[in-house]
N, C-alpha and C positions, 0 to 999 in steps of 0.2 A: 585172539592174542597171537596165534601162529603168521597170520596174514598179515598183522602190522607188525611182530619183525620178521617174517621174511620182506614185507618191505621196505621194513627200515636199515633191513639188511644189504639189500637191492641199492637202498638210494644210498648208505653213506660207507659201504665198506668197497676200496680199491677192490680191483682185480687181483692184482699181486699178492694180496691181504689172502684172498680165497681161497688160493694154488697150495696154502701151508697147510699145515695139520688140522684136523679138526678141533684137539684142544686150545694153539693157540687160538685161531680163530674163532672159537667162542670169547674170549675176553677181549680180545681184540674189539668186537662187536660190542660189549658190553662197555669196555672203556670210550669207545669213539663216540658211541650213543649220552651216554651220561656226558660227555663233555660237552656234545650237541646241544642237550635240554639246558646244561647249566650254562652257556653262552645265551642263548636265546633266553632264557630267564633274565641273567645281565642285559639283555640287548632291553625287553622289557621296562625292567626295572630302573633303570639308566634314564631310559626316554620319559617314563611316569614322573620321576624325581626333578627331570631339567625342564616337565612340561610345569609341577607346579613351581619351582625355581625361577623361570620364566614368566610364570603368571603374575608372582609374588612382586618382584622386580619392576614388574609393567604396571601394577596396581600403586607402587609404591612411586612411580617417574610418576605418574597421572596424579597421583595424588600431592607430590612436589609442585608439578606446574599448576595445581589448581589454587592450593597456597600461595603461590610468589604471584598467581595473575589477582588474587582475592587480596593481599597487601599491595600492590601494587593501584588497585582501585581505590583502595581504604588512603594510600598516598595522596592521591590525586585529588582526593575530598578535603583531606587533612591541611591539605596546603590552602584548597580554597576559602576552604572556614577560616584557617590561621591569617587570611589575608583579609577575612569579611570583619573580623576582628579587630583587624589592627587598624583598616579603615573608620569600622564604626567608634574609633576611641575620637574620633572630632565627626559629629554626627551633624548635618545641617538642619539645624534647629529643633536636635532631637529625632530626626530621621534617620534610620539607619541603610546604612546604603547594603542592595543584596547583590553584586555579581550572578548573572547566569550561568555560566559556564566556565570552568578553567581554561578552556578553547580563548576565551576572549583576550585572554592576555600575554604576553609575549613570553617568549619562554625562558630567557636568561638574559638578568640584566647586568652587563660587564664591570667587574671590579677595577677600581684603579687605587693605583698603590699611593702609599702618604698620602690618605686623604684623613685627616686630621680637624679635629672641633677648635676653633680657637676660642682662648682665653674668655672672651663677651661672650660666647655662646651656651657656657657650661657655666659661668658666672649667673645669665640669665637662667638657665633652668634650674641652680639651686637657688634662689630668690624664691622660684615657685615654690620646691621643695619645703624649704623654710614656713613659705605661708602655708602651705596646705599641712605642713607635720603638727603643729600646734603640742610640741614636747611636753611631754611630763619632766623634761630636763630644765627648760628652761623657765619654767612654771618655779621649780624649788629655790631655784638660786634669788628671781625675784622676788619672791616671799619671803625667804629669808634676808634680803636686801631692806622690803620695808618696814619688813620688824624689828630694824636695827635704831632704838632713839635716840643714838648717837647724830645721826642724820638729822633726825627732825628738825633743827634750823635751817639747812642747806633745801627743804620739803616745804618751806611755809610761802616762799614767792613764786609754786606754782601749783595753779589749783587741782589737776588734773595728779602730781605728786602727794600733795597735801591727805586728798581723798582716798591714795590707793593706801598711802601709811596709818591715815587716822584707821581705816576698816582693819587691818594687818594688827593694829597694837591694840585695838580692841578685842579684836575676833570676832565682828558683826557685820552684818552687811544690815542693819538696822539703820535708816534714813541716810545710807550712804549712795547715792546718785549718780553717775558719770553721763553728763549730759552730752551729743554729739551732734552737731548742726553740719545739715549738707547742703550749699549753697551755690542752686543751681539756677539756670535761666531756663523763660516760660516751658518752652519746649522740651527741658530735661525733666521740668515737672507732671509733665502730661506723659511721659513714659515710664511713668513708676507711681506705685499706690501707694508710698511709706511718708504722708503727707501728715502723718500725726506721731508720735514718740511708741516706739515699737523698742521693746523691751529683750536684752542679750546681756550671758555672763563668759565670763573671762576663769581660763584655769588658776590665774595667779593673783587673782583678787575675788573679796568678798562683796565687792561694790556691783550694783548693779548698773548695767549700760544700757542707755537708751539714746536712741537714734531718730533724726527727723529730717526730711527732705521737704527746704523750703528756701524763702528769700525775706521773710518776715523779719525785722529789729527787734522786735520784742522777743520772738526766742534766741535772737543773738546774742542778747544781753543776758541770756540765763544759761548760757553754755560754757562747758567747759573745754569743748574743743569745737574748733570749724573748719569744716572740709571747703576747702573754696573749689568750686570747677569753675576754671578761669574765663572760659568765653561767653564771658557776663558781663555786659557794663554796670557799674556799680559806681556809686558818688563813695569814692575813698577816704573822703575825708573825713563825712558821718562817721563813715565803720569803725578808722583808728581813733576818733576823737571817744565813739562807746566804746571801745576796746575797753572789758573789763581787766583787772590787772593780773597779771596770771594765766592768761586765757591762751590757752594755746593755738595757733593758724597751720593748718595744710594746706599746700597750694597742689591742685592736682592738673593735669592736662595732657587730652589726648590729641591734641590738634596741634598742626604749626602755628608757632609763632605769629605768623604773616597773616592769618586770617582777621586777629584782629587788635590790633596793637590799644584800643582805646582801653582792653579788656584788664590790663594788668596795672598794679598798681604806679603812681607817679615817682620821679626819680626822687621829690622829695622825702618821700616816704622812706626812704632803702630798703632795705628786704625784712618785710614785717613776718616772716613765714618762717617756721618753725625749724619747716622739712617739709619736703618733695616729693611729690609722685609723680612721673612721667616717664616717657617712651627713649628719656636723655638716660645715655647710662650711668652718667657721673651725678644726675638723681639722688634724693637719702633711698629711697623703695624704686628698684628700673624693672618691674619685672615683663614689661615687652608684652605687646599684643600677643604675642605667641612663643611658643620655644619649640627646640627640643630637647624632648622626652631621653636623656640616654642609658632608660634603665629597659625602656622596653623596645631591643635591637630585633632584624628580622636578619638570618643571613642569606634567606633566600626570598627577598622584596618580588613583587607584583607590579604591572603597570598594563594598565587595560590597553591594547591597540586600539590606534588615532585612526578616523578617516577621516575628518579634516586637520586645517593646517592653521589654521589662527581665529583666534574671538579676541574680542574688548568688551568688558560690562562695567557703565559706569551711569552714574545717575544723576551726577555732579558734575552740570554740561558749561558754565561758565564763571562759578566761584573758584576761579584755581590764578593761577600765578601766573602758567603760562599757555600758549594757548594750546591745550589736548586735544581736542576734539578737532580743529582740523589741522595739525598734524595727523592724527590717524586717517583723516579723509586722503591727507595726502599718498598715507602708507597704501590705500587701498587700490590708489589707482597702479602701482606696482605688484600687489600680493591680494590674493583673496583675503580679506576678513570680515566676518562675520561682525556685528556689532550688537548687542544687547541691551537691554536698558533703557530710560530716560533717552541717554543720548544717539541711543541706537536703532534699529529698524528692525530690528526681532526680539520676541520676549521670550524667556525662561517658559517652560512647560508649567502647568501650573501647581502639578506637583512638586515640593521642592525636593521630592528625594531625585523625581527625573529630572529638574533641573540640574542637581549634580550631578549626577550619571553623565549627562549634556556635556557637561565642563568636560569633562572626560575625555572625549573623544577627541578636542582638539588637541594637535602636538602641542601648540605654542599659546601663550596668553599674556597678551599687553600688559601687564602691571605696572602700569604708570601713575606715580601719585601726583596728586592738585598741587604739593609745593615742594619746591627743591633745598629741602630745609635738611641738615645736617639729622644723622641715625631715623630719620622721619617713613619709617619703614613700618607699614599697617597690612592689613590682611589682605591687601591686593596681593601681595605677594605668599604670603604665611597659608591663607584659609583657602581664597580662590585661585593659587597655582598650584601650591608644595603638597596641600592635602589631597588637592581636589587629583594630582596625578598628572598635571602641566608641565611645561617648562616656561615664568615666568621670563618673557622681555622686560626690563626693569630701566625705571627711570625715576629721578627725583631729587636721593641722596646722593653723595659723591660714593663711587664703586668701591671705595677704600672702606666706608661703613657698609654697603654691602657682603663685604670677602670676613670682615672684621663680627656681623652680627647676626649671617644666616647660615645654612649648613655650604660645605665648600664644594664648588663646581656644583651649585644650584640652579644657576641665573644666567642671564646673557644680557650684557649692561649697554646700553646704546653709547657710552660713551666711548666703546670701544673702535665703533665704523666711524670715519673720516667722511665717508658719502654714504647717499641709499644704496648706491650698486654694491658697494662691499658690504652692505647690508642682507641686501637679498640674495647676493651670491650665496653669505653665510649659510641663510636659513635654506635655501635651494640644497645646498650640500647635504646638510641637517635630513631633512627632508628626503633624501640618495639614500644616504648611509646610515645604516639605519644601528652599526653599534654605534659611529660614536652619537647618533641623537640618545640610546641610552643609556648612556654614559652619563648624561646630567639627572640621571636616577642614582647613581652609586650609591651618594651620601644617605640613601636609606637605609643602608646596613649601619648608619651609626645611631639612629635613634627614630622614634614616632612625633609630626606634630604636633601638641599638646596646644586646648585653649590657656591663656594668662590667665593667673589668680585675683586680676583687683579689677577696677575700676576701669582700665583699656579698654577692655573688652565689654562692661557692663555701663551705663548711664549711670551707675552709683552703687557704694558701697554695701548693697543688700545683703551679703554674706557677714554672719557673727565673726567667723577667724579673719574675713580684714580687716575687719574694725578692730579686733584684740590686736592683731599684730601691727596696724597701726600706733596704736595703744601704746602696745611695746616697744616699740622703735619708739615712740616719745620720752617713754622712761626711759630708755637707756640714751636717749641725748640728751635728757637733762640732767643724769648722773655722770656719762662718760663724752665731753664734748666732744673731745677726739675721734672717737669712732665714725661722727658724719659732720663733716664741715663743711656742707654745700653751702648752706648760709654762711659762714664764715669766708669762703672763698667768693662769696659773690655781692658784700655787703649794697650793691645798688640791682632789685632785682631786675628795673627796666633794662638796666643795659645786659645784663648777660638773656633774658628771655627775646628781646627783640633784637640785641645785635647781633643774635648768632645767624640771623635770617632774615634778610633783608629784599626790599622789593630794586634795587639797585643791585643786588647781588644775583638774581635771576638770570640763568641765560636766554639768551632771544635766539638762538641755533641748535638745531641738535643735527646733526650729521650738515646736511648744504639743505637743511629746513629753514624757514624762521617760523619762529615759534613766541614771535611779539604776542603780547594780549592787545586786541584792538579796543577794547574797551577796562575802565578802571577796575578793580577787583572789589568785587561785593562784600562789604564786613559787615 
């Protein structure tokens, strides 16, 4: 003890401190010492507390950045599933298509301002709407409509009324029938199995419905409704001289006009049809090969990057109006394009999800239809551009039905170039600049392509809800004429179906092309 404070003495007491008395300098000593130990305890203590302050701190930055880098992955996934999604809502033929990698797709596709759905386009999606809702709303009001037998005269000159009210004021669906004939040609027959009476019911009636796809007379004459698909020759005079009385006609059609004029009925007949199905929107039912969807918006769309620049896929190498096929021979000796198909020199992978995938990679896609027939707008454009993640070139209807019935700033309309060079200067640009080529992506932020609900899209009515909403659209134009006046505005169907589109009316140029057909048009 003496040794360590005489040294403790030695090492922290001045000189000057010494030279004094020996009382004070004993506290002296004692005070300097005790200040010593309890600094150096602080100095300790200090450093322990800011070592694990320090620690704590550090474990907890590491621990933030391990979080935002683990959402940040979780992001990265989220968006790509969110986009493998929205792609598979139009699946090629039940295929779902799987991106590899969010690498593959570009990473911001630029907004543009007012870009706006017009009127035809939100028209067409609630059509679909309509068909696929199948309401409990609209279910009540008709029921309660034909259980009114104040009607019942105004129900007895059509059969297809007669039978929904006899069932409603009975309350049976006891020998009550609604017969449905779909009258199609050979070929529409050989792509569907529903060649004998297949059995469906309706929310708003107790009647049972049965449905048949053929061309037989004998079931024509025991029908209470017939679906015509119009590109069918057929002796019209038989059909309305059996026209039972009452019997109600749908005329349907997905093809232009021009393909085949012997197909619809003669002028003398005027318009023996009921109501309308087709791709026209002033149609009684327009529900469009396709729409869009603008319930299911993305605001941050996907579009896989292009390494090539252009394809055509078409199968239908000289049934068209004008002449396609070499026009695009002629494109080709200005732009690489690929060609697929029938009329092309390369084929589809033979899987069809890697067929799509395929489609994919080009920027650009010919969508050019067989005829230049007014809204005559099919899934060249809809399934094999907009979905597929292209930018259809478009040709056929006038570009005013284009702007008018697709999503806006979608397309690139030929009628726009005067020559090829301002044509391919275009796509050259396109092709540079690579916002504004996606830029004709925008209009993805307003909705998803969606397939059509009827008959467009399908060789025939196999679905129960088109048939009932068929159905219902007939009851309520046999109740409410007002509400669809297509037959009314058009009482000669010959002239409004073939004079909308004529083989005179065809252009023979598109840009400083000619685009004569050198041979007559196949019907």
């Amino acid at each position: 003890m003496q040794r360590q404070g005489s040294y403790l003495i030695a090492q922290t007491v001045p000189v000057n401190v010494l030279s004094i008395g020996p009382g004070f300098m004993f506290h002296s000593v004692i005070l300097e010492g005790t200040m010593y130990m309890n600094t150096t305890m602080n100095v300790k203590t200090l450093w322990t507390r800011m070592t694990i302050v320090g620690g704590a701190l550090l474990m907890i930055v590491l621990f933030k950045a391990y979080v935002e880098l683990r959402l940040y992955l979780i992001s990265l996934t989220y968006s790509e599933n969110k986009y493998v999604a929205a792609v598979g809502r139009v699946p090629y033929r039940n295929e779902t298509v799987r991106p590899q990698s969010i690498d593959d797709y570009y990473e911001y596709i630029p907004e543009l301002e007012d870009l706006k759905l017009s009127p035809d386009v939100l028209k067409t999606a609630a059509v679909n709407w309509d068909i696929k809702s199948d309401s409990d709303a609209d279910t009540s009001w008709i029921r309660k409509m034909l259980s009114n037998k104040r009607a019942r005269t105004m129900f007895e000159a059509n059969r297809l009324l007669y039978k929904l009210q006899d069932s409603a004021l009975r309350n049976s669906s006891t020998d009550c029938v609604i017969k449905i004939l779909q009258m199609c040609r050979e070929s529409c027959l050989q792509r569907t199995s529903k060649h004998f009476w297949t059995r469906s019911k309706c929310k708003f009636s107790n009647c049972r419905i049965e449905m048949k796809v053929g061309n037989d007379l004998a079931d024509f004459q025991q029908s209470d409704v017939v679906i015509f698909h119009i590109a069918y020759n057929r002796t019209w005079a038989s059909l309305v001289k059996t026209r039972l009385p009452g019997q109600l006609w749908v005329f349907h059609s997905k093809e232009a006009p021009i393909h085949g004029p012997q197909a619809s009925p003669p002028r003398e007949f005027g318009n023996p049809f009921n109501i309308s199905i087709s791709y026209m929107s002033e149609s009684d039912i327009a529900p469009g090969y396709y729409y869009l969807d603008t319930e299911q918006k993305d605001k941050d769309p996907k579009v896989l990057r292009k390494e090539k620049l252009m394809l055509w896929v078409a199968s239908n190498c000289n049934d068209t109006s004008w002449a396609r096929r070499d026009f695009v021979q002629e494109l080709q000796t200005y732009l690489p394009i690929d060609t697929y198909g029938l009329c092309g020199h390369l084929d589809c992978p033979r899987s069809e999800k890697e067929c799509w995938e395929m489609r994919g990679q080009y920027k650009f896609h010919l969508a050019l239809e067989n005829s230049q027939c007014p809204e005559y707008i099919t899934e060249k454009l809809w399934f094999n551009s907009l979905a597929v993640g292209t930018v259809p070139i478009v040709f056929g209807a006038p570009k005013a039905d284009y702007e008018r019935l697709t999503p806006p700033h979608s397309f690139i309309h030929l009628d726009d170039f005067k020559t090829v060079q301002e044509f391919i200067d275009y796509i050259h640009l396109l092709d540079r600049d690579q916002q504004k080529y996606l830029e004709y992506f925008s209009w993805r932020r307003l909705g998803h392509v969606m397939k059509g609900s009827t008959m467009l899209t399908n060789h025939t009515a196999d679905n129960g809800k088109i048939l009932c909403f068929i159905i219902r659209t007939l009851l309520i134009k046999s109740l409410f004429p007002e509400m669809y006046q297509w037959q009314a505005r058009h009482p000669v169907f010959y002239d409004w179906w073939y004079g909308m589109c004529r083989e005179d009316t065809q252009k023979t140029r598109i840009m400083d092309i000619d685009v004569t057909m050198k041979t007559d048009i196949a019907v």
